[in-house]
N, C-alpha and C positions, 0 to 999 in steps of 0.2 A: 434459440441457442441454449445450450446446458451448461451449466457453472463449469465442468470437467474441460469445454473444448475451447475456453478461453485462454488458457496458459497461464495459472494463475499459476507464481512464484510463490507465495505465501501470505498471510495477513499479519501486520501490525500491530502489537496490541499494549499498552504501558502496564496495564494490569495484572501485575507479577502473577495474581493466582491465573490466571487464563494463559497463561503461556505455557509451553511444551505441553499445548493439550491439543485437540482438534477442533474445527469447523462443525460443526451437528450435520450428519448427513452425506460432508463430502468428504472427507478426510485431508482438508486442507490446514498443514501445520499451521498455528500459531505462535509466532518470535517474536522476540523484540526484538528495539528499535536495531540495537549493537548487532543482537543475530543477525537479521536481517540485510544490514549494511554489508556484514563479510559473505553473505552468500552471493548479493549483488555483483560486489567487486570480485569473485570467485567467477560468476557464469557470464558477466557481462562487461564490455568495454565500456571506457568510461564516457565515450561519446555516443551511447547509446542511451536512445531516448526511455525514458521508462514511463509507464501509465498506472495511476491508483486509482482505485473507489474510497472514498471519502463518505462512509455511512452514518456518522454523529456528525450530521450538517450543520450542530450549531458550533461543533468544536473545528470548523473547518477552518477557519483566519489562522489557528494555535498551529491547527497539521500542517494547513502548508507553509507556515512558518519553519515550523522544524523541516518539513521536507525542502526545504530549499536551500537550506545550510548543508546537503549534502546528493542530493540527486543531480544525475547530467542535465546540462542548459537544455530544454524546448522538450521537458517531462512536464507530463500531465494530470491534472486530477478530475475525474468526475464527480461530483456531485448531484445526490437524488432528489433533497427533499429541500424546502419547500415547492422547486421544479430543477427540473433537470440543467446543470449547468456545467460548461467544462469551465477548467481554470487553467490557466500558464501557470507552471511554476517556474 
């Protein structure tokens, strides 16, 4: 599968310098958290489930922390590394 035929909404990123830039490669915007929220609530209802990748595996407790203080009930997150794990958020 190719990164393009996922559907990917955007990436997450707290790191003021890395936002309103792109992905390397795919040209998948970079938002924060704020952006991100209003485009949500813009293309999606709010009983719609959403799905993340979660790729700083060790900062994963903190994301889906914050992700669950605002994402719909029975959204998900992936997880790569040490293995592959999904999480409830």
């Amino acid at each position: 599968m190719e990164l393009e035929e996922i559907n990917l909404i955007g990436v997450i990123e707290d790191n003021v310098e890395k936002q309103n830039r792109f992905l390397p490669g795919s040209g998948f915007a970079i938002k924060s958290l704020e952006e991100m929220k209003k485009l949500i609530s813009v293309n999606e209802s709010n009983e719609a489930c959403l799905n993340f990748l979660i790729f700083p595996w060790n900062l994963k407790k903190e994301i889906v922390e914050k992700l669950s203080k605002w994402v719909p009930k029975n959204s998900n997150a992936v997880v790569f590394f040490p293995k592959v794990e999904k999480v409830e958020i």
